[in-house]
C-alpha positions in Angstrom: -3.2 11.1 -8.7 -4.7 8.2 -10.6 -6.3 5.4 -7.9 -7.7 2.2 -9.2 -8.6 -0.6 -7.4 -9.9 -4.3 -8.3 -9.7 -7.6 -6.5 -7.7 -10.8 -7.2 -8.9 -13.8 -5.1 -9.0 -12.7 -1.5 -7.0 -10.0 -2.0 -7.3 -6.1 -3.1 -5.3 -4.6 -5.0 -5.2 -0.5 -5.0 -2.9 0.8 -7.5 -1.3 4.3 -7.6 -0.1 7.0 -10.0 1.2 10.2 -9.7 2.0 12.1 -6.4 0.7 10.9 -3.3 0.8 13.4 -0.9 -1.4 15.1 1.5 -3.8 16.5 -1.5 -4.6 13.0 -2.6 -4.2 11.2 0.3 -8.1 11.3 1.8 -9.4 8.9 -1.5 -6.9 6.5 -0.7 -7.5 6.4 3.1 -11.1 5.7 2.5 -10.3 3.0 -0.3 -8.0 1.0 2.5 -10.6 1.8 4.9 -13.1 0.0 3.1 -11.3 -2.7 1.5 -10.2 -4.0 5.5 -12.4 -6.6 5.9 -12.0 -9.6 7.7 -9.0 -10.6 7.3 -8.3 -7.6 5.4 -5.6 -8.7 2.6 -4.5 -5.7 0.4 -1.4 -5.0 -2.0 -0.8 -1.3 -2.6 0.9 -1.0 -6.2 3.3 2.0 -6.3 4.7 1.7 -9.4 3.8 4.7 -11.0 4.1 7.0 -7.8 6.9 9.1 -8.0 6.4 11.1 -4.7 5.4 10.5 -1.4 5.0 12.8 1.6 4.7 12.2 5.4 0.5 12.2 5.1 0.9 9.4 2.7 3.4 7.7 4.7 1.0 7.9 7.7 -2.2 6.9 5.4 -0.6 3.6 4.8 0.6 3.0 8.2 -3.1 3.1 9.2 -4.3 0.8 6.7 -1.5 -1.7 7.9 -2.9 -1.5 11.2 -5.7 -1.5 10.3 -5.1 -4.8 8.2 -3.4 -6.7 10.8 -6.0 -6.2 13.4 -8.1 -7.9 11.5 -6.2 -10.6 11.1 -4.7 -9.8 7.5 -1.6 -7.5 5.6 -1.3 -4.8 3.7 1.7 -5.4 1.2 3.8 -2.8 -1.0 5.1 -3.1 -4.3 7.1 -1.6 -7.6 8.4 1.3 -4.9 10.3 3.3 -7.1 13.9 5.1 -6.1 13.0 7.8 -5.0 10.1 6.6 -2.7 12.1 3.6 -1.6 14.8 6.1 -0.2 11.7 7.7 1.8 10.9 4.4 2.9 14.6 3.7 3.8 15.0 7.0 5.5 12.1 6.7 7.5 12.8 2.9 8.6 9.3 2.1 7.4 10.7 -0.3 4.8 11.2 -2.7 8.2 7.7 -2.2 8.9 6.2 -3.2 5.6 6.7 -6.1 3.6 7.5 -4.8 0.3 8.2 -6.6 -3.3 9.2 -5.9 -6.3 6.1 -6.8 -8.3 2.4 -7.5 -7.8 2.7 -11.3 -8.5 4.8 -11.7 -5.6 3.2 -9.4 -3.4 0.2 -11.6 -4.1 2.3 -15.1 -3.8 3.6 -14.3 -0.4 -0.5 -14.0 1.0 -1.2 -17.4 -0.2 2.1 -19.0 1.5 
């Protein structure tokens, strides 16, 4: 799993590659957890994630909770297939706002 992050604005942006399952999902749960400040604003880029399992599922519920108590988001974008049908399946895609691409991930903070 490949994990970058950088900042745009107000807002964080962690972006993903590879599988992100239980192995690889500590790093990212401290990378949210760090990057909620107040009001903690935060795009998660899946595009090049192919796989995800229920630890990563439950890693990013957190750092949407975790966002939103502080008065911010966590948005999703660039889900591909196969992890959009996870989201599907799951119902999680009502839960999170997700978009197609960063730019509009990042639009939909500032309006």
């Amino acid at each position: 799993m490949d994990l970058r992050s950088r900042v745009c604005g107000a807002v964080t942006i962690l972006e993903l590659a590879g599988r992100f399952d239980a192995y690889v999902a500590p790093p990212v749960e401290e990378r949210l957890r760090s990057a909620a400040a107040e009001p903690a604003q935060i795009v998660v880029n899946l595009a090049g994630v192919s796989f995800v399992d229920s630890t990563a599922l439950a890693t990013l519920v957190q750092g949407m909770k975790r966002c939103r108590q502080r008065g911010g988001d966590l948005h999703l974008c660039g889900l591909q297939q196969p992890v959009r049908v996870i989201f599907e399946l799951t119902r999680l895609d009502r839960a999170f706002k997700t978009f197609a691409g960063e730019d509009e991930a990042l639009r939909a903070f500032a309006g």
